[in-house]
PDB file of N, CA, C and O in Angstrom:
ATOM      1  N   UNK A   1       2.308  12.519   6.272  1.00  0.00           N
ATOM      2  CA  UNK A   1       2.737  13.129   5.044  1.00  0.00           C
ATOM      3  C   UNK A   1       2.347  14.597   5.030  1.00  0.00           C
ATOM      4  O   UNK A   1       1.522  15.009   5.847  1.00  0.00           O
ATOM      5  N   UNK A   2       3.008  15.549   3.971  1.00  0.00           N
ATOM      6  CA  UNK A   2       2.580  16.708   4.002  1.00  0.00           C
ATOM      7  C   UNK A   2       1.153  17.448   3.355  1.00  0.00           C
ATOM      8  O   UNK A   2       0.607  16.953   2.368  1.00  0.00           O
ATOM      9  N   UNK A   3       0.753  18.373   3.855  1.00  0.00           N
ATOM     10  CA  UNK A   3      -0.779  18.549   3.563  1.00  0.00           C
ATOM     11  C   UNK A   3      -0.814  18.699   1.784  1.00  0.00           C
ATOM     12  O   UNK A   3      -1.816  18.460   1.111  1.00  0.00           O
ATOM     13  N   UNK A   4       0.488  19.136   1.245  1.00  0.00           N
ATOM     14  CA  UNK A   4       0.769  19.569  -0.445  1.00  0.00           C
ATOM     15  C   UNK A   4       1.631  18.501  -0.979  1.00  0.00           C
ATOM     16  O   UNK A   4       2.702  18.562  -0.376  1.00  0.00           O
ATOM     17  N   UNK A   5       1.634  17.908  -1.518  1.00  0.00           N
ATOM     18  CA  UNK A   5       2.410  16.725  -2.233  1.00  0.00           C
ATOM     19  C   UNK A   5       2.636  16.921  -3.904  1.00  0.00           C
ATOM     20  O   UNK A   5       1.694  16.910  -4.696  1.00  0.00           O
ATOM     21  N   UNK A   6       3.709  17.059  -4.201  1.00  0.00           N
ATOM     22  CA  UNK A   6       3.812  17.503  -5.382  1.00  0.00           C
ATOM     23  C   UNK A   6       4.948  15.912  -6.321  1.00  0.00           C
ATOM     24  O   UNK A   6       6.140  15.749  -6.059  1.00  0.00           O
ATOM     25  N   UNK A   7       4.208  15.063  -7.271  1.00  0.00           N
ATOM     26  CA  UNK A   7       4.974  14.656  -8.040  1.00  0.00           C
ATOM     27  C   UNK A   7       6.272  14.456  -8.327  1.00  0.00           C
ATOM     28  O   UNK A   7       6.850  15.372  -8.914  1.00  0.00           O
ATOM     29  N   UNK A   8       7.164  13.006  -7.925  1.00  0.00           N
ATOM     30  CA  UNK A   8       8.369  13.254  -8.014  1.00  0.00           C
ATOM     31  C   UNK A   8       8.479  13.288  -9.494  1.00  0.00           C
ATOM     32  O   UNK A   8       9.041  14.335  -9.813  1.00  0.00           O
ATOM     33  N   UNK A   9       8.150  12.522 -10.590  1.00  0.00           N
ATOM     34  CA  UNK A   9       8.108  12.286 -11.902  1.00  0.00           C
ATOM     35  C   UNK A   9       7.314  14.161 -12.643  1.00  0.00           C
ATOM     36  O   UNK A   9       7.944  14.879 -13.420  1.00  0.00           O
ATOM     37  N   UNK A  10       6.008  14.465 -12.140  1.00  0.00           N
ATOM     38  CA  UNK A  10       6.062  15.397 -13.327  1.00  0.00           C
ATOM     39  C   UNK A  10       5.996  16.494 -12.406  1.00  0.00           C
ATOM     40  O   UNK A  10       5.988  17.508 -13.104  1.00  0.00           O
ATOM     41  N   UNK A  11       5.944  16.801 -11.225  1.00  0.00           N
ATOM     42  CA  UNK A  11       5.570  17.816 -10.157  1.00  0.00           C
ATOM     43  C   UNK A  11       4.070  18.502 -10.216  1.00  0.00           C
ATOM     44  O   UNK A  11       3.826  19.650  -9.843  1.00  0.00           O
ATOM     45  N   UNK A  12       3.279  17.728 -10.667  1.00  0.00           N
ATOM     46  CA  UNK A  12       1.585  17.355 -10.558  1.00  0.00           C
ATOM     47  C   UNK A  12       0.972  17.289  -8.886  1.00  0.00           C
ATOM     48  O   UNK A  12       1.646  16.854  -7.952  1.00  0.00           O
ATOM     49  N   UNK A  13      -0.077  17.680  -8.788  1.00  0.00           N
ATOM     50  CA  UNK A  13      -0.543  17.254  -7.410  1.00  0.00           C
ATOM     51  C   UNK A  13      -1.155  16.088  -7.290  1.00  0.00           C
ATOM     52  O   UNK A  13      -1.834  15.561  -8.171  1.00  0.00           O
ATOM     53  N   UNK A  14      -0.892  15.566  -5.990  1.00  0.00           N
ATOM     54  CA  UNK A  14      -0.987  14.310  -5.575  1.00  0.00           C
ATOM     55  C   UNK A  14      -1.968  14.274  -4.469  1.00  0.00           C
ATOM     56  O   UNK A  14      -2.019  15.099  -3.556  1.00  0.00           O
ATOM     57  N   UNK A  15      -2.893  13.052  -4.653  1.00  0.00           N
ATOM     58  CA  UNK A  15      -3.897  13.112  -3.721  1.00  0.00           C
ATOM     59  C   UNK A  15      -3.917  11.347  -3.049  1.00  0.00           C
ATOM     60  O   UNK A  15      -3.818  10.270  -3.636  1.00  0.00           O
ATOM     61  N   UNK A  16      -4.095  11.698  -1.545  1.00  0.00           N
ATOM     62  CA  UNK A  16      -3.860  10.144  -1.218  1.00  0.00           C
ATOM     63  C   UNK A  16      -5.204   9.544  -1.219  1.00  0.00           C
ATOM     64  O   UNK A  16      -6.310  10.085  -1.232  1.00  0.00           O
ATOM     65  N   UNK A  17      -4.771   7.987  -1.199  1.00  0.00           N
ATOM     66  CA  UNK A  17      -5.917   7.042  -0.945  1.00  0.00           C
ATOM     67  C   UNK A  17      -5.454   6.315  -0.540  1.00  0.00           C
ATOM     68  O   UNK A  17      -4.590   6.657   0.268  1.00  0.00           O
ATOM     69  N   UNK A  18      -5.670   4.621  -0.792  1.00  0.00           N
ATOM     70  CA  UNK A  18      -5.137   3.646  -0.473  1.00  0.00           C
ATOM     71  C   UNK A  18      -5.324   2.482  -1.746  1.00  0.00           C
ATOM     72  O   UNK A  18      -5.911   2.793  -2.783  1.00  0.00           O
ATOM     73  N   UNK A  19      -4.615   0.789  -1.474  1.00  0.00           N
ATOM     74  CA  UNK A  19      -4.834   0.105  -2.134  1.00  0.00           C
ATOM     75  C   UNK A  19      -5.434  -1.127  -1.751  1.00  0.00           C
ATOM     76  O   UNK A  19      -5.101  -1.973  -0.921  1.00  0.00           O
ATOM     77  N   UNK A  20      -6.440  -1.038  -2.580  1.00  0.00           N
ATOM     78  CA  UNK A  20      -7.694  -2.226  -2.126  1.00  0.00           C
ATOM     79  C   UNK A  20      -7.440  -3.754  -2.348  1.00  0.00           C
ATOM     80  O   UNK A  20      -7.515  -4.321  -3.438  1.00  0.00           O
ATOM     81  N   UNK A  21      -7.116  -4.355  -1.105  1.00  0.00           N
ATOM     82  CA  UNK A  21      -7.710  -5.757  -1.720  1.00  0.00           C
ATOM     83  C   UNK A  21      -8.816  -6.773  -1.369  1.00  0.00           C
ATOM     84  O   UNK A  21      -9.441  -6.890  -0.316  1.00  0.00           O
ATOM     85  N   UNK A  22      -8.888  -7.379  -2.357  1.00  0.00           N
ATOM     86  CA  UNK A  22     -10.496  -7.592  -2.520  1.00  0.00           C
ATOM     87  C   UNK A  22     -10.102  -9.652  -2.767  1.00  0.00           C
ATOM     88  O   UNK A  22     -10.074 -10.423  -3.727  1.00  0.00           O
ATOM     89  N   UNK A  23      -9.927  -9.731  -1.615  1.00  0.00           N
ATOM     90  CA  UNK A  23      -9.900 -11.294  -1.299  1.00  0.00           C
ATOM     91  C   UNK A  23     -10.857 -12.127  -0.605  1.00  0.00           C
ATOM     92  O   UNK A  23     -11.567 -11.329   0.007  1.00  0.00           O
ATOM     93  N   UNK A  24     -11.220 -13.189  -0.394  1.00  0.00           N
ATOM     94  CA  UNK A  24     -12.283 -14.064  -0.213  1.00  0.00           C
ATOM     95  C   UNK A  24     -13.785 -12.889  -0.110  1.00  0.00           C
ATOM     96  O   UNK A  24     -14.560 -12.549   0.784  1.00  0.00           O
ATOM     97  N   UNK A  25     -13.641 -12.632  -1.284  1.00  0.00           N
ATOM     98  CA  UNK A  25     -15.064 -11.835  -1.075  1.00  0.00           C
ATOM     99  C   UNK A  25     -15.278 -10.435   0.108  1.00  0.00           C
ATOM    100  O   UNK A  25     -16.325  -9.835   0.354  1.00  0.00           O
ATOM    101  N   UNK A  26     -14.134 -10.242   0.591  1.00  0.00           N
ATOM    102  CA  UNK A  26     -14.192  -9.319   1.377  1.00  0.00           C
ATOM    103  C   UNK A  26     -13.004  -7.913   0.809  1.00  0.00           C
ATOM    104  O   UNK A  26     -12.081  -8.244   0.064  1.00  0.00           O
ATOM    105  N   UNK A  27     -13.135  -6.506   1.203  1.00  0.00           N
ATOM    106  CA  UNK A  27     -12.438  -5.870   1.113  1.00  0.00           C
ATOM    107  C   UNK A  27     -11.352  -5.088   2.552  1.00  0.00           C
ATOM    108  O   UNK A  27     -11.644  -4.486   3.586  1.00  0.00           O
ATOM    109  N   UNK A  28     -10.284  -5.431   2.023  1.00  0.00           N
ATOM    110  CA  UNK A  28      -9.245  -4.899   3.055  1.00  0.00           C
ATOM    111  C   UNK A  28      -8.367  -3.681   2.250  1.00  0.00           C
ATOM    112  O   UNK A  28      -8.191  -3.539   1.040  1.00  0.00           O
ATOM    113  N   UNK A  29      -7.826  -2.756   3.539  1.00  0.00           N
ATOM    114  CA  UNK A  29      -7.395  -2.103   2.904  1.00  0.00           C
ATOM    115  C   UNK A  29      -5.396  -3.099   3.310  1.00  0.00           C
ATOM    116  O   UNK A  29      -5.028  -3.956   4.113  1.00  0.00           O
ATOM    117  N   UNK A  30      -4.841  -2.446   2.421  1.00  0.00           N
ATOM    118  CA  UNK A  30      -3.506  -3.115   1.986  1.00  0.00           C
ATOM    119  C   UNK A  30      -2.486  -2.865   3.317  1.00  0.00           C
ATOM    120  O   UNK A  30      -2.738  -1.887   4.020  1.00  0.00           O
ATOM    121  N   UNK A  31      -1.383  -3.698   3.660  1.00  0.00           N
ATOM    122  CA  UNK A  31      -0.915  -3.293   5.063  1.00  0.00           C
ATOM    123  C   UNK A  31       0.666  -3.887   4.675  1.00  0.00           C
ATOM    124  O   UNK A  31       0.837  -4.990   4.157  1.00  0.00           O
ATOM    125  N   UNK A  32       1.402  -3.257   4.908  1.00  0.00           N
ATOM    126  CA  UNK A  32       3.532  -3.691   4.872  1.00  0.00           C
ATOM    127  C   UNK A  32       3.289  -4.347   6.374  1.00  0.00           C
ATOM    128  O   UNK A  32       2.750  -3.995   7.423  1.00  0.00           O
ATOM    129  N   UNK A  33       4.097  -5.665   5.801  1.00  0.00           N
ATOM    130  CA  UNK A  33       4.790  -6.576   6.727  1.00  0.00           C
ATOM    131  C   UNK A  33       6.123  -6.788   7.092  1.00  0.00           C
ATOM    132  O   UNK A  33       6.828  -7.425   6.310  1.00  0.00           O
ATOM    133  N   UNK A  34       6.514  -6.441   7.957  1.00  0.00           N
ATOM    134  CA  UNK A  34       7.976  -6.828   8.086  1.00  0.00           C
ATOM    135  C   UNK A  34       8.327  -8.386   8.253  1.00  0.00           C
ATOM    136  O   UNK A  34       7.804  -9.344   8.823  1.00  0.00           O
ATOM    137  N   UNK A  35       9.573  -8.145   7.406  1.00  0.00           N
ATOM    138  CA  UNK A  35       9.920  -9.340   7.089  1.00  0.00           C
ATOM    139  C   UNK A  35       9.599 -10.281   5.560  1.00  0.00           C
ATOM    140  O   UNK A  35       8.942  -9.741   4.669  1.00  0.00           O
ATOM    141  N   UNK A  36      10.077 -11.558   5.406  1.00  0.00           N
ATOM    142  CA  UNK A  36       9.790 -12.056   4.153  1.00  0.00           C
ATOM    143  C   UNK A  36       8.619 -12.908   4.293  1.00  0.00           C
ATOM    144  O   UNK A  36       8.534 -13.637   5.281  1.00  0.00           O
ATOM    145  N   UNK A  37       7.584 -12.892   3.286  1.00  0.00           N
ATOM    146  CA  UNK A  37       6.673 -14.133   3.672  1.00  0.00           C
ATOM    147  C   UNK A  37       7.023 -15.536   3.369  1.00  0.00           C
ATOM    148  O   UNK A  37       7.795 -16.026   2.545  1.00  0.00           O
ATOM    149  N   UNK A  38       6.022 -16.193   4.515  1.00  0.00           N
ATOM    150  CA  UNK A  38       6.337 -17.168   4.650  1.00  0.00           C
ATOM    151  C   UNK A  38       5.589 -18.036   3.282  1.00  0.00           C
ATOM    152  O   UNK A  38       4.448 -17.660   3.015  1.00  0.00           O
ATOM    153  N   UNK A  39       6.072 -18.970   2.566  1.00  0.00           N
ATOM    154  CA  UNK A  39       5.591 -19.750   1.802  1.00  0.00           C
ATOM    155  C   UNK A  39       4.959 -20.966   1.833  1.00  0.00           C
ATOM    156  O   UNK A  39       5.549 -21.831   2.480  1.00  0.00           O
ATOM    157  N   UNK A  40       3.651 -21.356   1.175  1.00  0.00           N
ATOM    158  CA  UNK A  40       2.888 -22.794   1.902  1.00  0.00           C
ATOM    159  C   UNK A  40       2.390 -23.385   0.949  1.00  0.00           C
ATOM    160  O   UNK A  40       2.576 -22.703  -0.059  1.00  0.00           O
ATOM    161  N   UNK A  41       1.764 -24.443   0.690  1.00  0.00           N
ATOM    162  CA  UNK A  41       1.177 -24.337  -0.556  1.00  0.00           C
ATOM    163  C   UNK A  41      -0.240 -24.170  -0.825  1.00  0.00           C
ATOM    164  O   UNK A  41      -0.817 -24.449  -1.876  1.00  0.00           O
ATOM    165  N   UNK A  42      -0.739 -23.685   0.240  1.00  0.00           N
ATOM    166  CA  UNK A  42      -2.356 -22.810  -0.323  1.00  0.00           C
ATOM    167  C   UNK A  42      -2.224 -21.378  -0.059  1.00  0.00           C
ATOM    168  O   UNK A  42      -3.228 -20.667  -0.009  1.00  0.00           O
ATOM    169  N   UNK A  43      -0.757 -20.799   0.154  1.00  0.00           N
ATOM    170  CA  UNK A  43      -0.594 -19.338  -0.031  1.00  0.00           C
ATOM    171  C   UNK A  43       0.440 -19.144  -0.631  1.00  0.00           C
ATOM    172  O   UNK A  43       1.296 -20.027  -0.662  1.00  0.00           O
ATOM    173  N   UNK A  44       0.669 -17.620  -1.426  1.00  0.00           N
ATOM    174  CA  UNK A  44       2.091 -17.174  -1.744  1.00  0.00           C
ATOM    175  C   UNK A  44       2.978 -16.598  -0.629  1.00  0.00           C
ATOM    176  O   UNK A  44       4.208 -16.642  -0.626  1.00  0.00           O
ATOM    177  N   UNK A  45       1.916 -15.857   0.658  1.00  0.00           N
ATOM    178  CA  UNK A  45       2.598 -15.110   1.924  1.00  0.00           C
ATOM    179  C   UNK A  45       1.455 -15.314   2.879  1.00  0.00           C
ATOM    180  O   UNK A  45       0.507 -14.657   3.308  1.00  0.00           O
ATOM    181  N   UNK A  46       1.916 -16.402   3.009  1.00  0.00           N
ATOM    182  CA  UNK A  46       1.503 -16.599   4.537  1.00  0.00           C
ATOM    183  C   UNK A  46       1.933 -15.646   5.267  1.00  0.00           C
ATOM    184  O   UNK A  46       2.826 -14.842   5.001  1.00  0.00           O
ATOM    185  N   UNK A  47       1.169 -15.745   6.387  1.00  0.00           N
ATOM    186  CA  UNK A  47       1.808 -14.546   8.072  1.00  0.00           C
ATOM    187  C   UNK A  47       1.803 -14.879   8.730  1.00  0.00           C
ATOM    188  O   UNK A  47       0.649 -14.928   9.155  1.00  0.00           O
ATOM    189  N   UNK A  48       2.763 -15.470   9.629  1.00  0.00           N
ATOM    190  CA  UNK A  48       2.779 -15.804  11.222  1.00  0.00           C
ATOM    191  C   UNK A  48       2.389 -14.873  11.827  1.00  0.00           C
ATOM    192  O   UNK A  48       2.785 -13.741  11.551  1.00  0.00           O
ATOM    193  N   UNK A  49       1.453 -15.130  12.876  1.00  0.00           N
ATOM    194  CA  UNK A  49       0.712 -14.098  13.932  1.00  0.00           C
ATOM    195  C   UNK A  49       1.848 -14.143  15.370  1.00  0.00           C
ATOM    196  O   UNK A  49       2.265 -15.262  15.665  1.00  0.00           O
ATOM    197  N   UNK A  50       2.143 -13.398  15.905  1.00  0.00           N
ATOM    198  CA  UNK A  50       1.639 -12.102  15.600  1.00  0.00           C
ATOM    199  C   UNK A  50       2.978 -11.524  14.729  1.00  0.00           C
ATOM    200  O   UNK A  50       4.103 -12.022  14.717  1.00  0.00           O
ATOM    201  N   UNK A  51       2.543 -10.412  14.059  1.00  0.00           N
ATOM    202  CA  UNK A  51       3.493  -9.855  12.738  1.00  0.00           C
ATOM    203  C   UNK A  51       3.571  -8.228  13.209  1.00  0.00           C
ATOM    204  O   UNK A  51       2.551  -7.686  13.636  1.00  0.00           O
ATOM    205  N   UNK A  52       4.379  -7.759  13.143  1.00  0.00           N
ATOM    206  CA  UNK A  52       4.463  -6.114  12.749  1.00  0.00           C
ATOM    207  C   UNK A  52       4.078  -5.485  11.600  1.00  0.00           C
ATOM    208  O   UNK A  52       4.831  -5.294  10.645  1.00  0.00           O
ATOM    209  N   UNK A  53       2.554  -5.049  11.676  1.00  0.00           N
ATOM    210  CA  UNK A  53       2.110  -4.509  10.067  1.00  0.00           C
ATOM    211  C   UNK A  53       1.695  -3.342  10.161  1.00  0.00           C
ATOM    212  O   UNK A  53       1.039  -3.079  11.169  1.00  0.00           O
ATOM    213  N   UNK A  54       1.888  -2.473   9.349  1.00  0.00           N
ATOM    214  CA  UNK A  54       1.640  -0.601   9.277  1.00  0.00           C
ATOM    215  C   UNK A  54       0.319  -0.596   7.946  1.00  0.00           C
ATOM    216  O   UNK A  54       0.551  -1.064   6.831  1.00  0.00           O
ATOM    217  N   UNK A  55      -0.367  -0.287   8.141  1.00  0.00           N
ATOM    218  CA  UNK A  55      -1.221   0.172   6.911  1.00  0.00           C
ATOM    219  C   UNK A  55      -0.531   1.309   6.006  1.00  0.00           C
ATOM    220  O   UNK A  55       0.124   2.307   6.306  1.00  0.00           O
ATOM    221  N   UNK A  56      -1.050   0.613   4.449  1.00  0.00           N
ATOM    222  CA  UNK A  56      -0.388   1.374   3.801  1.00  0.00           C
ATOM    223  C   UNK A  56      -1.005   2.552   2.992  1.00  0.00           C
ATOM    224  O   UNK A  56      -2.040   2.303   2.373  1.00  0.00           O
ATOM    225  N   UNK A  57      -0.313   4.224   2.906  1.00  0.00           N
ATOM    226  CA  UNK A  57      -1.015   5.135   2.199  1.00  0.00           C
ATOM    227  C   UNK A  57      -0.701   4.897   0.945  1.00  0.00           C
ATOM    228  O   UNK A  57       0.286   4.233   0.627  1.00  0.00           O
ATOM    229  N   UNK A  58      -1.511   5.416   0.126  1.00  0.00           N
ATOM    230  CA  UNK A  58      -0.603   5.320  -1.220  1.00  0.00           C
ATOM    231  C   UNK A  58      -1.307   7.281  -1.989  1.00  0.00           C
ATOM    232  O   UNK A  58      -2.394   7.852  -1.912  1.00  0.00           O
ATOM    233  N   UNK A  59      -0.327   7.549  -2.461  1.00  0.00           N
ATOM    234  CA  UNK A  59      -1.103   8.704  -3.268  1.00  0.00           C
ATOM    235  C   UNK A  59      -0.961   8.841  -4.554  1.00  0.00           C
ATOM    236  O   UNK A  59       0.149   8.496  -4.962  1.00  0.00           O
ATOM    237  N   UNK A  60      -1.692   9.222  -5.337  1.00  0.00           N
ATOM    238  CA  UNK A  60      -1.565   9.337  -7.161  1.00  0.00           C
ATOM    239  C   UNK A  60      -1.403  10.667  -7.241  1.00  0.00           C
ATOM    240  O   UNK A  60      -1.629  11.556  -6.420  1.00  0.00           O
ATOM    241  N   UNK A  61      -0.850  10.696  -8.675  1.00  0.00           N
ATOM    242  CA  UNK A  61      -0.402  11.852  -9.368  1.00  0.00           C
ATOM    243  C   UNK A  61      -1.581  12.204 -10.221  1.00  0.00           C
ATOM    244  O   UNK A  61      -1.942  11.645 -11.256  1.00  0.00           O
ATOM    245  N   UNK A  62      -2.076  13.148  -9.654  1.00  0.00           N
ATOM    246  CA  UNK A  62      -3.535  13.494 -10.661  1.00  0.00           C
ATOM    247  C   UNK A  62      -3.442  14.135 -11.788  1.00  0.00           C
ATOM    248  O   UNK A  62      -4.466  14.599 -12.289  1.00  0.00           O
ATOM    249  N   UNK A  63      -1.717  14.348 -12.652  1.00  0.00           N
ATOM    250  CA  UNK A  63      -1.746  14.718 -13.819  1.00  0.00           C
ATOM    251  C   UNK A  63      -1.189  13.480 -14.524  1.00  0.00           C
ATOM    252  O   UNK A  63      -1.636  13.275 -15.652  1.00  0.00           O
ATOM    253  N   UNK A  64      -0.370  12.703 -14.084  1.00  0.00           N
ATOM    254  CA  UNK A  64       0.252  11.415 -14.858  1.00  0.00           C
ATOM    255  C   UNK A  64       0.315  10.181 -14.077  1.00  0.00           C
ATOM    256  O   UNK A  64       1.225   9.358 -14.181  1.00  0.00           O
ATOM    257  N   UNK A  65      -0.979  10.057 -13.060  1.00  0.00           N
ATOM    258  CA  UNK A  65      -1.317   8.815 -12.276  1.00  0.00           C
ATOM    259  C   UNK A  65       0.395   8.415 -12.174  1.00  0.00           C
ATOM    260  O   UNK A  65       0.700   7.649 -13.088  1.00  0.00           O
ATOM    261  N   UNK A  66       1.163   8.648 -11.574  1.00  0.00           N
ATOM    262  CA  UNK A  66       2.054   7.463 -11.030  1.00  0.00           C
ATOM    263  C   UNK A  66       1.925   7.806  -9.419  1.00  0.00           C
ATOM    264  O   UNK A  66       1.803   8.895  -8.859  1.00  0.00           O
ATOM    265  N   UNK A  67       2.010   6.227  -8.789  1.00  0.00           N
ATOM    266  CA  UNK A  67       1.734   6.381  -7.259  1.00  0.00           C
ATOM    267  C   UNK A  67       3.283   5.777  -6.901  1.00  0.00           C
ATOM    268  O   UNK A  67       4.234   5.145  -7.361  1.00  0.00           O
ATOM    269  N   UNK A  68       2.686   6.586  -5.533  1.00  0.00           N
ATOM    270  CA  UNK A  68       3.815   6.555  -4.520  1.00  0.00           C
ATOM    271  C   UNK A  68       3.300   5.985  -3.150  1.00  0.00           C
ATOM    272  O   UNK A  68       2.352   6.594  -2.655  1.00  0.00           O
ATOM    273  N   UNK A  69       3.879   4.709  -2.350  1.00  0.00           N
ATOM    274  CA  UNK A  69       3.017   4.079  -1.328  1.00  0.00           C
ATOM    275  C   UNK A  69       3.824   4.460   0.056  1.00  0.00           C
ATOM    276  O   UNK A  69       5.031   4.408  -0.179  1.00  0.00           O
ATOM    277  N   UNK A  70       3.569   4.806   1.348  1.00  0.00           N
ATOM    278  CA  UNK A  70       4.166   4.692   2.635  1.00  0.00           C
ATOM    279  C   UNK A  70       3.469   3.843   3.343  1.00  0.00           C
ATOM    280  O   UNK A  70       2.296   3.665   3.015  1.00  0.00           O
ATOM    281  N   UNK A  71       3.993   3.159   4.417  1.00  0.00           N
ATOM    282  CA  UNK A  71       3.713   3.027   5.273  1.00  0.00           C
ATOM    283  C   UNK A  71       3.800   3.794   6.529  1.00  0.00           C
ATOM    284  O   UNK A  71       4.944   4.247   6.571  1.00  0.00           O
ATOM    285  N   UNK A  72       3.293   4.069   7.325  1.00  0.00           N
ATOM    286  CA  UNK A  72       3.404   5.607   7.910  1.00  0.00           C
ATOM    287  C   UNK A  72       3.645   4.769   9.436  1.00  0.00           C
ATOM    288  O   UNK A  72       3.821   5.411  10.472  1.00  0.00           O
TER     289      UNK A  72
END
């Protein structure tokens, strides 16, 4: 992404991070899967291994918080 990121909604500056998840007691950071997940009934998205996954950026709008996510 570019080093200046400017707000598509208010043209605010934007600063990246990421999005946390915080499952069996552990923290991961968030990752795009290609493809649809698979459904089971002790998950909503299962993943067949091996999968194509990109970690995902995400950046906020530090005048009107709306985010914007890539996978890069």
């Amino acid at each position: 992404m570019e080093a200046s990121m400017n707000c598509l909604r208010c043209k605010g500056d934007m600063e990246q991070g990421f999005l946390l998840d915080h499952s069996h007691n552990s923290n991961f950071a968030g990752k795009w899967v290609k493809g649809s997940p698979e459904r089971s009934t002790l998950s909503d998205a299962a993943v067949k291994t091996p999968v194509h996954t990109k970690e995902i950026v995400t950046y906020r709008c530090t005048a009107c918080g709306y985010l914007e996510s890539y996978a890069h």
